[in-house]
C-alpha positions in Angstrom: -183.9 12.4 -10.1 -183.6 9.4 -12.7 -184.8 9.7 -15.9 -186.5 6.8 -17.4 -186.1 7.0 -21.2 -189.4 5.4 -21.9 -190.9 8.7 -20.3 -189.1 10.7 -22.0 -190.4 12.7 -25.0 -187.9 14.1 -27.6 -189.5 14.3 -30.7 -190.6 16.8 -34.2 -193.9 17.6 -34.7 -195.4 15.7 -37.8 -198.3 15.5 -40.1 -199.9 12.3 -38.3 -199.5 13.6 -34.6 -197.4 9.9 -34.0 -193.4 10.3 -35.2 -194.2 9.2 -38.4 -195.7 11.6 -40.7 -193.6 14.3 -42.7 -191.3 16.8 -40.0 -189.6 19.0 -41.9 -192.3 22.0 -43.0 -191.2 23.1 -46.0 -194.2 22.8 -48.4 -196.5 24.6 -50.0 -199.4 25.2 -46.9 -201.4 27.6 -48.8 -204.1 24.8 -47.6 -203.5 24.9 -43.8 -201.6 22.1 -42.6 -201.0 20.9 -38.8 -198.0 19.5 -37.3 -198.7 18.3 -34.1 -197.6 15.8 -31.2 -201.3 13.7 -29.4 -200.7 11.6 -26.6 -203.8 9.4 -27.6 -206.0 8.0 -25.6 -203.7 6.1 -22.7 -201.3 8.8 -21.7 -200.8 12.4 -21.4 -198.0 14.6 -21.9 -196.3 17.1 -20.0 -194.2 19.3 -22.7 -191.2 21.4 -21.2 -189.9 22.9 -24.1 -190.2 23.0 -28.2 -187.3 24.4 -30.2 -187.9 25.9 -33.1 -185.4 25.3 -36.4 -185.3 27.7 -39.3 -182.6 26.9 -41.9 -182.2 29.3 -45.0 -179.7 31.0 -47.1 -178.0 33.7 -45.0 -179.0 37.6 -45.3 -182.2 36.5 -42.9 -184.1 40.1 -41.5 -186.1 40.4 -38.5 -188.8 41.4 -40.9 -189.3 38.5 -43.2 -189.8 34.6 -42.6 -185.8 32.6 -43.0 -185.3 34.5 -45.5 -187.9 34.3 -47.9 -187.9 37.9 -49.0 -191.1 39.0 -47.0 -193.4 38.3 -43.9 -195.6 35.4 -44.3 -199.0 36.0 -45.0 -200.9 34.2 -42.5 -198.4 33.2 -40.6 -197.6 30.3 -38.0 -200.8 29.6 -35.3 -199.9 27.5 -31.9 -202.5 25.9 -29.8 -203.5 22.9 -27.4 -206.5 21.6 -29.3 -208.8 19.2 -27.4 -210.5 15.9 -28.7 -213.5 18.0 -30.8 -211.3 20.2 -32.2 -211.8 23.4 -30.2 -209.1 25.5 -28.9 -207.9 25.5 -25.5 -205.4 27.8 -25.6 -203.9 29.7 -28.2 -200.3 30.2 -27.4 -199.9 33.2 -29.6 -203.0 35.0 -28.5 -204.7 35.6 -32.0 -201.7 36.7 -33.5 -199.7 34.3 -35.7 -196.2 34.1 -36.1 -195.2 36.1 -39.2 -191.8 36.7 -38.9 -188.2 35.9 -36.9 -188.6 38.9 -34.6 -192.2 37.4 -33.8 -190.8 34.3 -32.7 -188.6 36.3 -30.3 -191.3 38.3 -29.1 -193.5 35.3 -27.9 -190.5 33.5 -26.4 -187.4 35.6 -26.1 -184.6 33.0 -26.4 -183.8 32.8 -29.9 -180.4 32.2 -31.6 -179.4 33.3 -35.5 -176.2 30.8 -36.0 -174.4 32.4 -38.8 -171.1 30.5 -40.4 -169.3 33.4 -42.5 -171.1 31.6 -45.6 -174.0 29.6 -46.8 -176.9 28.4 -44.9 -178.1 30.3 -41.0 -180.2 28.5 -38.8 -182.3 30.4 -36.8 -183.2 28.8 -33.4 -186.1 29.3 -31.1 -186.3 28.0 -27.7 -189.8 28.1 -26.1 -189.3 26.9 -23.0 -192.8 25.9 -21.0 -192.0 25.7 -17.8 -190.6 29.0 -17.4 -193.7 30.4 -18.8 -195.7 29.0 -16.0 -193.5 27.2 -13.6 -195.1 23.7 -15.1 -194.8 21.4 -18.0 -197.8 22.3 -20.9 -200.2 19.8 -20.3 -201.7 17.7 -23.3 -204.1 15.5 -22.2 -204.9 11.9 -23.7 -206.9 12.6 -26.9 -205.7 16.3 -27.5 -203.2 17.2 -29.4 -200.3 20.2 -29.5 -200.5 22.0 -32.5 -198.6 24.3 -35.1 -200.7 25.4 -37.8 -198.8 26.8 -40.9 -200.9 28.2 -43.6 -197.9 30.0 -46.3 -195.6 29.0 -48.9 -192.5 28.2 -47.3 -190.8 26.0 -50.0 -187.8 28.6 -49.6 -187.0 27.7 -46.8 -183.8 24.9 -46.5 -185.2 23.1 -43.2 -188.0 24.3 -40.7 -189.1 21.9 -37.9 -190.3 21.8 -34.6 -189.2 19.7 -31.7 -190.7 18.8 -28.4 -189.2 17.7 -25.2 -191.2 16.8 -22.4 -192.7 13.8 -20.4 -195.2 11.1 -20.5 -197.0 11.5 -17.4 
């Protein structure tokens, strides 16, 4: 099949839900803060996959976030979230991503990319349709949402990229 590259979404989560808020989550979130991709009102999105990037100084653990020294607190919340703000479904079940194992555990395919020296990036490919057999649906007015809620100013990098459609 031909892809039409105005159909096509390839793009970080961000503060403003559009492209054009801040995508690299690497603040101080100790006020919960959303990163999110919304379709609007005129379209709706089928989402295939997101990959998760986590860059930090190397010595990363299964037990702590990067490699910030510890677990985060509260830790990472996924949802679909419709036009009133209420969940419709809570890809992480009630229980927050608070480490790099966890990410593993809700999504298997993960990657640490070491180099010998400096920086690792830890990558997490959650890939939809294998889930389900179908894209995540996001229809117009909702919004896909990652939810952080810790201090992650030690990390390097830490973003969150969708790939999907515009259906």
């Amino acid at each position: 099949m031909i892809q039409v590259p105005e159909r096509l979404i390839y793009r970080y989560l961000d503060t403003n839900g559009d492209g054009t808020g801040t995508k690299n989550a690497v603040g101080n979130y100790t006020t919960e803060t959303e990163f999110f991709i919304a379709p609007g009102l005129a379209y709706q999105y089928g989402l295939h996959r997101m990959i998760v990037s986590i860059q930090d100084a190397s010595g990363s653990s299964a037990a702590e976030y990067g490699n910030i020294g510890s677990a985060l607190t509260n830790g990472i919340k996924i949802s679909v979230i419709d036009s009133s703000d209420n969940e419709l479904l809570d890809l992480t079940d009630g229980l927050p991503i608070k480490t790099n194992a966890e990410w593993a555990a809700a999504c298997y395919d993960d990657t640490l990319n070491t180099w010998g020296q400096g920086n690792e990036l830890f990558a997490i490919r959650w890939t939809f349709t294998k889930d389900s057999g179908d894209p995540l649906l996001i229809k117009p007015g909702n919004r896909f949402s990652v939810v952080l809620n810790d201090d992650l100013t030690g990390l390097v990098s830490h973003k969150f990229f969708v790939r999907g459609k515009i259906i």
